[in-house]
C-alpha positions as CSV (number, residue, x, y, z in Angstrom):
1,X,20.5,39.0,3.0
2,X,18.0,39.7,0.8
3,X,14.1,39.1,2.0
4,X,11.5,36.9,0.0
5,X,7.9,37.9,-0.1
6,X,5.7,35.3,-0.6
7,X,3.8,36.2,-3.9
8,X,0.3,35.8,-2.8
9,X,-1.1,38.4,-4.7
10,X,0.3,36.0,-7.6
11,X,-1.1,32.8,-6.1
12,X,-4.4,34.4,-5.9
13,X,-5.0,35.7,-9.6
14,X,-4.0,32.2,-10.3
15,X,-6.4,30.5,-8.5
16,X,-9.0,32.9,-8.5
17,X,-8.9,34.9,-11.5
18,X,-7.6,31.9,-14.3
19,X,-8.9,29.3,-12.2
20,X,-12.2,30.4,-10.9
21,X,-10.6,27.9,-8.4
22,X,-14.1,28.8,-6.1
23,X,-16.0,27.2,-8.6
24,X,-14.6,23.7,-8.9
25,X,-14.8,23.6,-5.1
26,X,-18.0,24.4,-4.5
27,X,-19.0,21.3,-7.4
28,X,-17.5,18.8,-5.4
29,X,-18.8,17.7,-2.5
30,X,-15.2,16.7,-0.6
31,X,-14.4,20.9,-1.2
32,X,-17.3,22.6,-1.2
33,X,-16.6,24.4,2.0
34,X,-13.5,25.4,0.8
35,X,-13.8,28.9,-0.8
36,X,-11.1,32.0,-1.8
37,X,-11.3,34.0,1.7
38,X,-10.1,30.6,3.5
39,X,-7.4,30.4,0.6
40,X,-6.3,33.8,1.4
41,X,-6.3,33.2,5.4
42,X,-4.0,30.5,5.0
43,X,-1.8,31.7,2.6
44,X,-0.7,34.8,4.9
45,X,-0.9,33.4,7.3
46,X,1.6,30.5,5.6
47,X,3.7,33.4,3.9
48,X,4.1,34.9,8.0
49,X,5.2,31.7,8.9
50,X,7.9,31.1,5.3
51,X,9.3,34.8,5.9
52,X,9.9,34.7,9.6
53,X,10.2,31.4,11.0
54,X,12.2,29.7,7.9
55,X,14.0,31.5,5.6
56,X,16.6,33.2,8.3
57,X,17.4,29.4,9.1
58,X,17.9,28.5,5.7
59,X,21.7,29.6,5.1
60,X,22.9,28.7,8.7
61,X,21.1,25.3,8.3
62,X,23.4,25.1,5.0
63,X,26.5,26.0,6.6
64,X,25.9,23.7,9.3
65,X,24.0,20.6,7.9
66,X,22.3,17.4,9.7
67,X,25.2,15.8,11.7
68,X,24.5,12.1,12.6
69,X,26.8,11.5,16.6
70,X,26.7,8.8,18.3
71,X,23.9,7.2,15.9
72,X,21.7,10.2,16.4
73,X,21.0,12.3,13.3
74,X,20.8,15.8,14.4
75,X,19.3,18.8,12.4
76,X,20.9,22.2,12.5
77,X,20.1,24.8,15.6
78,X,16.5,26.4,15.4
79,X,15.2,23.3,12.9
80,X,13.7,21.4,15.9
81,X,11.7,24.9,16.9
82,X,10.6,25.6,13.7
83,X,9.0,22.2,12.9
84,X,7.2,22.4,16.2
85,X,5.4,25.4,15.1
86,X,5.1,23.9,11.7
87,X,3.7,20.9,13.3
88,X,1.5,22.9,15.7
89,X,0.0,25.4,13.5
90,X,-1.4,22.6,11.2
91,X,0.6,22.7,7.9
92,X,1.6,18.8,7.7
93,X,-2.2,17.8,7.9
94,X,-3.2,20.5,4.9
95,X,-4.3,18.0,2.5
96,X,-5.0,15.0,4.8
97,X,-8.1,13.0,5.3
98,X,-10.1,14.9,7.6
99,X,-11.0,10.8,9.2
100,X,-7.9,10.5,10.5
101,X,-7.1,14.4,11.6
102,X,-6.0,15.5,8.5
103,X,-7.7,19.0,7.0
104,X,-8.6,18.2,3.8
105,X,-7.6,20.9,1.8
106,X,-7.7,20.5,-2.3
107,X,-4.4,20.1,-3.5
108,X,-4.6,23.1,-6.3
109,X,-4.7,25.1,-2.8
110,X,-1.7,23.3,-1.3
111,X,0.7,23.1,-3.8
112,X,1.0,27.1,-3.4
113,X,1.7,26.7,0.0
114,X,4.2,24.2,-0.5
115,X,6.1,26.4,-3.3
116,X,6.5,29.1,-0.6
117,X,8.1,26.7,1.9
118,X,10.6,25.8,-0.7
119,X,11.2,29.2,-1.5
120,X,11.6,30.2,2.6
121,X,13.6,26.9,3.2
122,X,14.0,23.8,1.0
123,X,16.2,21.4,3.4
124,X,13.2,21.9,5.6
125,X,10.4,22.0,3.3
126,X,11.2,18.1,2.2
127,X,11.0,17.1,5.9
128,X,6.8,17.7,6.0
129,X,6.6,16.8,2.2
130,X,7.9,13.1,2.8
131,X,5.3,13.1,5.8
132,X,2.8,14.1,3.8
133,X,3.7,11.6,0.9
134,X,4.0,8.6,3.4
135,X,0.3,9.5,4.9
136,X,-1.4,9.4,1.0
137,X,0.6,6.0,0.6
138,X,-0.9,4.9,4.1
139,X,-4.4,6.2,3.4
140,X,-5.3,5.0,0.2
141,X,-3.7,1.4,0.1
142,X,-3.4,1.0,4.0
143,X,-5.7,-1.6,6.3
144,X,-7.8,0.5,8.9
145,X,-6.0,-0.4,11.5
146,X,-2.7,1.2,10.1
147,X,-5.3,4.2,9.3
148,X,-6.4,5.0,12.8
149,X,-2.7,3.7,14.1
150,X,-0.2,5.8,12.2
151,X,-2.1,8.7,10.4
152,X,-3.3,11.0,13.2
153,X,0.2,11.6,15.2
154,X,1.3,12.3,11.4
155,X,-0.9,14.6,10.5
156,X,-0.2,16.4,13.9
157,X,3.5,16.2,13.1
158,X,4.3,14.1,16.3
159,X,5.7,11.0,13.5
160,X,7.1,11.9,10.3
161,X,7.6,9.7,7.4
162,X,10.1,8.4,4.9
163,X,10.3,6.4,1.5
164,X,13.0,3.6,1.5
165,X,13.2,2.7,-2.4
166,X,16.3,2.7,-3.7
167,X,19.7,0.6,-2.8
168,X,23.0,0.9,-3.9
169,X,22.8,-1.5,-6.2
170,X,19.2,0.1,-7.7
171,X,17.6,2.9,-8.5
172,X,15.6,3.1,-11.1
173,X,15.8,-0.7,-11.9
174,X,13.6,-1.7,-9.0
175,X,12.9,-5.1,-10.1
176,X,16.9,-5.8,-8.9
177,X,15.9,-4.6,-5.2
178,X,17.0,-7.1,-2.3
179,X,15.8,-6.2,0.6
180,X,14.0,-9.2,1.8
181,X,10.4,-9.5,4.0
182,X,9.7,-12.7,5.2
183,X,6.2,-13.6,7.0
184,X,6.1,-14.2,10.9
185,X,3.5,-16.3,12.9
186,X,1.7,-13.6,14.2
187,X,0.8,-12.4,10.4
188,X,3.7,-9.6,10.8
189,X,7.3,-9.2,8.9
190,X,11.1,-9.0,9.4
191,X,12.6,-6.6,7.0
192,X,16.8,-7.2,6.2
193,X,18.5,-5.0,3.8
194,X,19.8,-1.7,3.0
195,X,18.5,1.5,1.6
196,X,20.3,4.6,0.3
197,X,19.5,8.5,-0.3
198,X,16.5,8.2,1.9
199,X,15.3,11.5,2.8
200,X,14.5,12.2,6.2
201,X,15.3,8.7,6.6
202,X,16.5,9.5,10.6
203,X,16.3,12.9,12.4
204,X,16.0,14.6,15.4
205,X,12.3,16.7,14.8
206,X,9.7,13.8,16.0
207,X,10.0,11.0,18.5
208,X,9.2,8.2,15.7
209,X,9.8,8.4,11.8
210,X,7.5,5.8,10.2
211,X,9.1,4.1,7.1
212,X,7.3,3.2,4.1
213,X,9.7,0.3,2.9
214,X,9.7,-1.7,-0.6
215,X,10.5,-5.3,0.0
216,X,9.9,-8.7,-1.7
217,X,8.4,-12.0,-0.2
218,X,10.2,-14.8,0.0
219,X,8.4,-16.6,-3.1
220,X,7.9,-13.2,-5.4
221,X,8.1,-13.2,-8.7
222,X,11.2,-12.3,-9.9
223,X,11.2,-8.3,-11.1
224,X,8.8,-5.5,-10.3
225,X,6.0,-7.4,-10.3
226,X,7.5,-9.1,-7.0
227,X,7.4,-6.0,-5.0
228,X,5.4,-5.5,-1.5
229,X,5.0,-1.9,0.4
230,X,6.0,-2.4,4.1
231,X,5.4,0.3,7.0
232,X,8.1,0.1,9.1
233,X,8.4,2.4,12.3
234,X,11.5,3.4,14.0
235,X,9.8,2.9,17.1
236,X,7.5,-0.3,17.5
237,X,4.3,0.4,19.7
238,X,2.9,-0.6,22.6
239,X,-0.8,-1.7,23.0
240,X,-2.1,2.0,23.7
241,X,-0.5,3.6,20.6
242,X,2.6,4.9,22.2
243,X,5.7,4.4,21.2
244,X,7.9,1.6,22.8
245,X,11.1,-0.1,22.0
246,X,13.4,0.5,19.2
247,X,12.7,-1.3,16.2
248,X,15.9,-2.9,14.5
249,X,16.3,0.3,12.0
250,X,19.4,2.5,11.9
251,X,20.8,5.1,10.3
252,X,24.1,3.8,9.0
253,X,25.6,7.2,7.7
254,X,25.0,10.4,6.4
255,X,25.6,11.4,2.6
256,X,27.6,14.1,2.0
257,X,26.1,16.0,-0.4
258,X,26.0,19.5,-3.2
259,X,23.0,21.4,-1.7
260,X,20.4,20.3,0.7
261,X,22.6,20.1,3.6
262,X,20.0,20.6,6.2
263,X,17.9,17.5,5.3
264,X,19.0,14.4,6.4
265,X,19.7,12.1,3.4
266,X,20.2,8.8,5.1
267,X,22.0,5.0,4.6
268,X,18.8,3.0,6.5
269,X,19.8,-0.7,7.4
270,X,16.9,-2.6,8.3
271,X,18.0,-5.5,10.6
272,X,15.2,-7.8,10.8
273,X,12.7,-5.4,11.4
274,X,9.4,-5.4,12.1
275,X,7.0,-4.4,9.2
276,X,3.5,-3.8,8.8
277,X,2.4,-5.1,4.8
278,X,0.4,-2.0,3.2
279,X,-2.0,-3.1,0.5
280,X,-1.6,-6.6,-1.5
281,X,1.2,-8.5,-1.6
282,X,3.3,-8.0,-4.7
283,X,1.5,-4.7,-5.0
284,X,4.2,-2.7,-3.8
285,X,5.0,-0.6,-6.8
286,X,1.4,0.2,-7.5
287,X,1.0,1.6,-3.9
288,X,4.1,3.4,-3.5
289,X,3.3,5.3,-6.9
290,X,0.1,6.5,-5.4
291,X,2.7,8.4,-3.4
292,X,5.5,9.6,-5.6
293,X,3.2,11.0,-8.1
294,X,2.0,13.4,-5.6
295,X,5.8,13.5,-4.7
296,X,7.0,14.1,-8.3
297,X,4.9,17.7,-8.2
298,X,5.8,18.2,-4.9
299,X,9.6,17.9,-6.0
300,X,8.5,20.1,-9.1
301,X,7.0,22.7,-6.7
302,X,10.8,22.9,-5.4
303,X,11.8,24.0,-8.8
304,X,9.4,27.0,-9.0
305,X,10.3,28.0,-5.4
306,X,13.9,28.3,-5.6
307,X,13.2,30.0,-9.2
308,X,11.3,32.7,-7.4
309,X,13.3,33.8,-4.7
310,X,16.4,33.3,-6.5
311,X,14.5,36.2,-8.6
312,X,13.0,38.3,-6.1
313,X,16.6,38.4,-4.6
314,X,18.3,38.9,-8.3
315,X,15.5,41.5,-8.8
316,X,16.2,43.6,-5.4
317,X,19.5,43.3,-6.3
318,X,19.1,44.5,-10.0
319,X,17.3,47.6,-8.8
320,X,20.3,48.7,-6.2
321,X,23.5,47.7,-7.7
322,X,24.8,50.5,-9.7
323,X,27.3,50.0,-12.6
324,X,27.8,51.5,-15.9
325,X,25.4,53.4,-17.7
326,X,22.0,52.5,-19.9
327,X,22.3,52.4,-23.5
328,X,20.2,55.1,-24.2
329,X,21.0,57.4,-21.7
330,X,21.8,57.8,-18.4
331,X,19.0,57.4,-15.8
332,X,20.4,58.6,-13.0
333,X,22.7,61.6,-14.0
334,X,23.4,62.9,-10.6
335,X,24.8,59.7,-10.1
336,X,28.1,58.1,-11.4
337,X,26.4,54.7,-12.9
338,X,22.7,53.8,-13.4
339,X,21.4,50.1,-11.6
340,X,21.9,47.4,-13.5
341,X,17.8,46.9,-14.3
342,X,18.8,49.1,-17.3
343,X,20.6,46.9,-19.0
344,X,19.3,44.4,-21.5
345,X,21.0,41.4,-20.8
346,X,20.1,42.0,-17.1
347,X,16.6,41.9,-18.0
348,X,16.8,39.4,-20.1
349,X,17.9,36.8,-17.6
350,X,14.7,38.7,-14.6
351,X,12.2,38.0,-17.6
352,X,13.6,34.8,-18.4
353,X,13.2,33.7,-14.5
354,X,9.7,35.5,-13.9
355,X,8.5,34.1,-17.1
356,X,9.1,30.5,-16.1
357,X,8.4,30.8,-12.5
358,X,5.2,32.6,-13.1
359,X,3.8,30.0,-16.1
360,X,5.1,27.2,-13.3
361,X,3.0,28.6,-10.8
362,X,-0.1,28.1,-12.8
363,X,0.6,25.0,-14.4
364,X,1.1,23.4,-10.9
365,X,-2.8,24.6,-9.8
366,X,-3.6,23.0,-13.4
367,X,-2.0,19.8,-12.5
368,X,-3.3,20.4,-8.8
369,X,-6.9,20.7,-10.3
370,X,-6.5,17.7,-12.1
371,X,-5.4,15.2,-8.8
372,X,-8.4,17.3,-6.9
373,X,-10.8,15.9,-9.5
374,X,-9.9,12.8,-10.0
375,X,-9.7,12.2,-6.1
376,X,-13.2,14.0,-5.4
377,X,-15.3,14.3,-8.2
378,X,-18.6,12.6,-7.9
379,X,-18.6,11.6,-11.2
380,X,-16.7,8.5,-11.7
381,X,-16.0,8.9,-15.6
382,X,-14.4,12.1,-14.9
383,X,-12.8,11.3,-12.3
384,X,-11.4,8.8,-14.9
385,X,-10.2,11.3,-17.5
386,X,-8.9,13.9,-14.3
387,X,-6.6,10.6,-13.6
388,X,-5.5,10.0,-16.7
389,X,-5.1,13.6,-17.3
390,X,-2.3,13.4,-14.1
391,X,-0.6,10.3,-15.2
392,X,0.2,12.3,-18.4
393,X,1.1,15.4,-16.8
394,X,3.0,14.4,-14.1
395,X,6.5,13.6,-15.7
396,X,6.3,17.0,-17.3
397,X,5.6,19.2,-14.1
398,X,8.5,17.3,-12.4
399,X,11.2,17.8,-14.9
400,X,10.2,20.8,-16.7
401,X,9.7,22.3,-13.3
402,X,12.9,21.8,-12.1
403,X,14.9,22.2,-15.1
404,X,13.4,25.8,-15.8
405,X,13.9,26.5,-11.8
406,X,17.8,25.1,-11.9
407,X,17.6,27.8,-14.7
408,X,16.3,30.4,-12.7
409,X,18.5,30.1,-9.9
410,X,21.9,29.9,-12.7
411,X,20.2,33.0,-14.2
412,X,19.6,34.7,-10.4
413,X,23.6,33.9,-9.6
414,X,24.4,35.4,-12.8
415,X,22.6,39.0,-12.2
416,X,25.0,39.1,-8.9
417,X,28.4,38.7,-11.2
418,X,31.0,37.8,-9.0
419,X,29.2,38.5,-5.7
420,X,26.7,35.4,-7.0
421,X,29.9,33.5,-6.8
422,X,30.1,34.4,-2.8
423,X,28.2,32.3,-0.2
424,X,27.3,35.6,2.0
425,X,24.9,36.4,-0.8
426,X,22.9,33.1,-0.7
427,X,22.4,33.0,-4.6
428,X,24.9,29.5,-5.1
429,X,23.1,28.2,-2.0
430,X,19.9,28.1,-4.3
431,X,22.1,26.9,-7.3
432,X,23.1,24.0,-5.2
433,X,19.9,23.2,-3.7
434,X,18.1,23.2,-7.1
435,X,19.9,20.6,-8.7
436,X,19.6,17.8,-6.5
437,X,15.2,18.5,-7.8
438,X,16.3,17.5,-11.4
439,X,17.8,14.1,-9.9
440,X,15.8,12.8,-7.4
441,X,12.7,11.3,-7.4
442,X,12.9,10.2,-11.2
443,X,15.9,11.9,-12.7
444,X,14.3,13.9,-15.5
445,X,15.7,11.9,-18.6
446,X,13.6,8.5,-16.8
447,X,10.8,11.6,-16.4
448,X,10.9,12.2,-20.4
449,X,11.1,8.5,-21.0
450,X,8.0,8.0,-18.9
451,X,6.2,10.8,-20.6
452,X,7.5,9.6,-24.4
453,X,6.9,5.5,-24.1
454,X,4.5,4.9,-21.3
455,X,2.1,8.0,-21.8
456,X,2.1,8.7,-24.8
457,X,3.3,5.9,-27.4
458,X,2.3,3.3,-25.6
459,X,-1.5,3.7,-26.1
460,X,-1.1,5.4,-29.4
461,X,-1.3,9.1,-28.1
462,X,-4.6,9.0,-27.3
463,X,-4.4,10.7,-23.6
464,X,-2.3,13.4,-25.4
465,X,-5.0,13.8,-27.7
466,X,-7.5,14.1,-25.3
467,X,-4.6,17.4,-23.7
468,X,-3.8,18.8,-26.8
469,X,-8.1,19.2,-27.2
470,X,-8.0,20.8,-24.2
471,X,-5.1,23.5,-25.2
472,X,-7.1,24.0,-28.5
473,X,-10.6,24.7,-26.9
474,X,-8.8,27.2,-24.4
475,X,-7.2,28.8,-27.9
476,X,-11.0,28.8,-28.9
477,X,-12.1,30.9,-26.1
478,X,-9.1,33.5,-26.7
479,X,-9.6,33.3,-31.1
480,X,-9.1,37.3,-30.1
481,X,-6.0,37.3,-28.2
482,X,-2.6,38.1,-29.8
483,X,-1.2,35.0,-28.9
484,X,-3.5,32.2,-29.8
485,X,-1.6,31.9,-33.4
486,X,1.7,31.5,-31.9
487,X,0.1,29.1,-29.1
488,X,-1.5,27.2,-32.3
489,X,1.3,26.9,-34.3
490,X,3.9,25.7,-31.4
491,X,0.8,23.1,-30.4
492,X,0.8,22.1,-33.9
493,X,5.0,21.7,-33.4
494,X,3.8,19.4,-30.3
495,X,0.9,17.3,-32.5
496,X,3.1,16.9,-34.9
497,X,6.2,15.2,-33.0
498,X,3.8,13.0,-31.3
499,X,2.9,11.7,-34.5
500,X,6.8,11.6,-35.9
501,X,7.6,9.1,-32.5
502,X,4.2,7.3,-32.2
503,X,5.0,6.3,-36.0
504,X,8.5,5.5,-36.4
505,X,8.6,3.6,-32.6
506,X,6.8,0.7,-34.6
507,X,10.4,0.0,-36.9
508,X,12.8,1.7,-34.8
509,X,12.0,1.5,-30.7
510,X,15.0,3.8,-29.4
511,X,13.5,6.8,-31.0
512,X,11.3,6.8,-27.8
513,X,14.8,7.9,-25.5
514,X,16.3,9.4,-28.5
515,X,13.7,12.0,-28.4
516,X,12.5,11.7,-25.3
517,X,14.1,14.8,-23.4
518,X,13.7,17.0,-26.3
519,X,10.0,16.3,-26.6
520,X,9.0,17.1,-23.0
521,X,10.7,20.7,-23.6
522,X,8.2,20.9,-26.4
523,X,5.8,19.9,-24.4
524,X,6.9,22.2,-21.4
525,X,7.1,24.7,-23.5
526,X,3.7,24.5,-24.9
527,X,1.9,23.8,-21.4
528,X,3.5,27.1,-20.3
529,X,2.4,28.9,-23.4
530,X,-1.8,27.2,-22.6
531,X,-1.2,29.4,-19.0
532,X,0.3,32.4,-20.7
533,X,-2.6,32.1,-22.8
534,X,-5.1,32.1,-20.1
535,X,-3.3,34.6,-17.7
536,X,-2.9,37.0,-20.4
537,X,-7.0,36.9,-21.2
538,X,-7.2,37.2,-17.3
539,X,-5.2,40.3,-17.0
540,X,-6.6,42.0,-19.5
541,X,-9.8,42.7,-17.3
542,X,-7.5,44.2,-14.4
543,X,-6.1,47.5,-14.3
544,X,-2.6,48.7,-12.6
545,X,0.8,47.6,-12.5
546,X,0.2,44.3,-11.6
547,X,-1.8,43.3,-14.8
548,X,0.3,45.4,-16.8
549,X,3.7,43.5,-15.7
550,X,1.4,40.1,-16.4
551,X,0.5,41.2,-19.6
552,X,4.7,42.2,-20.4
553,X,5.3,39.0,-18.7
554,X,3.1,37.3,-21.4
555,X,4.8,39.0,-24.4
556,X,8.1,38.1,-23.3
557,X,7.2,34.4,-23.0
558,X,5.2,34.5,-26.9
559,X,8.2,36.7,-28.3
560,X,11.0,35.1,-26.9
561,X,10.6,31.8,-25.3
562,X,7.7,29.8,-27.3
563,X,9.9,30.5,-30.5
564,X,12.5,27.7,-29.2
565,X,9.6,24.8,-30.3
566,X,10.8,25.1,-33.3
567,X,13.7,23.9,-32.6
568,X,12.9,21.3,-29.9
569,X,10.6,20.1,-32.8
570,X,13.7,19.9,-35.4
571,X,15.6,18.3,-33.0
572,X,12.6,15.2,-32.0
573,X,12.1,14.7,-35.7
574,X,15.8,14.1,-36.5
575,X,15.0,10.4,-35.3
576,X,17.6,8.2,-33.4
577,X,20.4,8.2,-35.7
578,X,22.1,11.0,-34.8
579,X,22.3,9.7,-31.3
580,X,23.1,5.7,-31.2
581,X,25.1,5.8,-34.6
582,X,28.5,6.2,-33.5
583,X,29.8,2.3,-32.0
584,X,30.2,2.6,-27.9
585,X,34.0,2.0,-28.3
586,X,34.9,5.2,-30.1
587,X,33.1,6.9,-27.3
């Protein structure tokens, strides 16, 4: 197998050198002991932990998958270990609120940590991610005595957590959900109904899982506006904390599924359970969005980290596979081929993959800086814009994310040939364990929908306005750089098509989804151009190969990628008659 190097020296010209990620921390008050030599102490010590611990469990946790016996869910040999030291070293509190045991760490920080786990070991990365999802959910919309209760043996890693949302008659139609919560005497409720695709839903690595649950009271409106956030723990409580009895929960089966073997996706029948009401009643949707849009990048991250050691593997591989002989010349005379790097197709598809996992990487700190300031900033107006700035952003970094990752990893099997093909390698592994990102939490079309009618038409593009200022004050800074015309003229493309859809929505409203999906590619594609931008001004005060290979990274993006605006323009300004013309019967 191949290794994977975390790419800290990367994450650190990110945050440190495009960023000034010191900076921001030190202005806010929540951060300000947070500082670049802490960054760098957890990230190797993180990248130790990725490299040794869990990527050698990754493929025989694939071949092996979570096995549910006897109503038990178990995880593959060596998972339980490895979460232990994941839990005891401190990784599932990283971002938590330091009342309730958590560390506190600004999420620009954690989000490069998380991209290495999913690089190292994605069936186990989403384990601690729906933990740490759960906790945000609990902290920010739950009483103080489901604080203090359920947040500190999460943090520690002793409970996990889950998100029961969808059932199989609803997914992203919420407002159809059944699962029913009706009141008790002693100001509690009895959850009954079924959930489906629930991650980490039951396992074997903690001795209680704690449930966050969407549920509707007995007199609820009728769609999502009749939706209540439950907590519901596997294991009820006894008066000191610890856990007691069983709570009616089960695990009814396991899906069988692509990729993700090694994570427990889970059929969760709640049987009159006991549940704990988070927030306000009818509320439910509100709350549980406070967690999935941290989710959404943290599903994104997954993207980026299976793009980048599908490449560093595609790249090792590139550099010792011999075959045929470079077009001008052979390299390596005294041998009978040359390695594959020399061919331009070869490095086409290693560009293409660096390219959008390197632009990903930064774009998550910028999306990470953004949910650090509007969480901590002292100032409540900006804090108001930072949040604004996310709920925009979001739907982009989740789908753009893990379409261009998907692409990675098809791109990594590629450079392999027919050995990409074979499971020894581990390149279709990453294939497979990439898609299910595109579908889950949101497939991306419902992301581009979000993005097309709810950010940006429905208040007239006004928060994309306040972006695309943003991108153009950046362009501002660089007016000497090579690349702030082509940066200006594919944000123009972007400007432009928000106009086109904002317009014509008014007379005909399904050129929202008709363009939808091909407008957050522009968008993508622009965002990633604002970081090129930025990197490439960053690396041109650096000297050595690293800068250098930015800097070539930079002009492969400009020359070769940006140009496809163009046509993701063309395609959004085409309107919706292309698309719902033809009558559904001749389908």
């Amino acid at each position: 197998m191949s290794e994977y190097k975390a790419p800290i020296r990367d994450i650190q010209f990110v945050l440190d050198e495009v960023f000034r990620a010191d900076e921001l921390w030190a202005s806010m008050p929540a951060t300000e002991d947070v500082n670049m030599e802490l960054a760098r102490a957890i990230y190797e010590e993180g990248a130790r932990l990725c490299e040794g611990e869990l990527l050698p469990l990754n493929r025989s946790g694939d071949e092996q998958g979570a096995r549910l016996e006897g109503g038990i869910v178990h995880t593959p040999e060596g998972f339980k270990e490895a979460y232990n030291t994941f839990a005891e070293s401190g990784w599932i509190g990283l971002g938590g609120d330091i009342n309730y045991g958590g560390q506190g760490l600004p999420k620009m920080l954690t989000v490069m940590f998380e991209e290495m786990v999913y690089s190292a070991n994605t069936s186990f990365a989403l384990y601690p991610a729906l933990t740490a999802g759960a906790c945000l959910s609990i902290v920010t919309h739950g009483s103080e005595t489901l604080k203090s209760t359920y947040l500190p043996p999460m943090y520690e890693g002793r409970w996990a957590g889950s998100m029961c949302l969808t059932e199989p008659h609803c997914g992203t139609d919420l407002g159809l959900l059944k699962t029913k919560a009706v009141p008790q005497e002693d100001g509690n409720y009895r959850l009954t109904g079924t959930k489906i695709f629930i991650t980490g839903g039951d396992h074997d690595l903690t001795e209680n899982i704690i449930h966050l649950v969407l549920a509707k009271l007995p007199d609820a409106p009728a769609g999502p506006r009749g939706i209540s956030l439950f907590l519901v723990p596997k294991r009820l409580l006894d008066e000191q904390g610890a856990c007691a009895e069983p709570n009616n929960v089960s695990c009814g089966s396991l899906e069988h599924k692509m990729g993700i073997k090694a994570s427990a996706t889970c059929v969760m029948n709640f049987d009159g359970a006991t549940g704990y009401l988070i927030g306000e009643p009818n509320k439910g949707l509100a709350a549980m969005f406070t967690m999935m849009n941290y989710e959404r990048l943290s599903i994104g991250l997954q993207g980026i980290g299976l793009g980048e050691v599908s490449y560093q593997f595609a790249r090792n591989y590139a550099l010792e596979r011999v075959q045929s002989r470079s077009p001008a010349g052979a390299v390596q005379p005294d041998q009978p081929a040359d390695p594959i790097i020399v061919h331009p197709d070869v490095r086409r598809m290693l560009l293409t993959m660096r390219a959008y996992n390197e632009g990903g990487r930064a774009f998550a700190a910028y999306v990470g800086m953004w949910l650090d300031i509007a969480k901590n900033h002292p100032d409540n107006e900006q804090k108001a814009n930072a949040a604004a700035m996310v709920a925009l952003l979001t739907p982009v970094a989740k789908a753009y994310f893990t379409d261009r990752g998907f692409d990675a990893t098809v791109l990594g099997q590629q450079v392999f040939g027919g050995h990409g093909y074979i499971r020894e390698w581990g390149m279709e592994q990453f294939v497979r364990d990439a898609r299910i990102a595109q579908i889950y939490e949101g497939t991306n079309g419902i992301q581009a929908l979000d993005l097309m009618g709810r950010k940006v038409v429905a208040d007239g593009g006004e928060a994309f306005a306040g972006y695309s200022q943003l991108i153009r004050d950046d362009i501002a800074s660089a007016s000497g750089n090579i690349y702030a015309a082509a940066l200006t003229q594919a944000l123009g493309k972007l400007e432009q098509a928000t106009d086109f859809v904002c317009s014509t929505a008014q007379q005909d409203p399904a050129v929202i989804g008709a363009a939808s999906c091909d407008y957050l590619n522009l968008f993508g594609l622009v965002a990633y151009g604002h970081m090129w931008l930025k990197m490439d001004q960053a690396a041109q005060t650096g000297a050595g190969d690293f800068y250098q290979a930015k800097q070539m990274t930079a002009k492969y993006f400009f020359d070769k990628l940006l140009p496809e605006a163009d046509a993701y323009y063309a395609k959004v300004c085409a309107g919706s008659a292309p698309t719902m013309a033809m009558p559904a019967e001749m389908f």
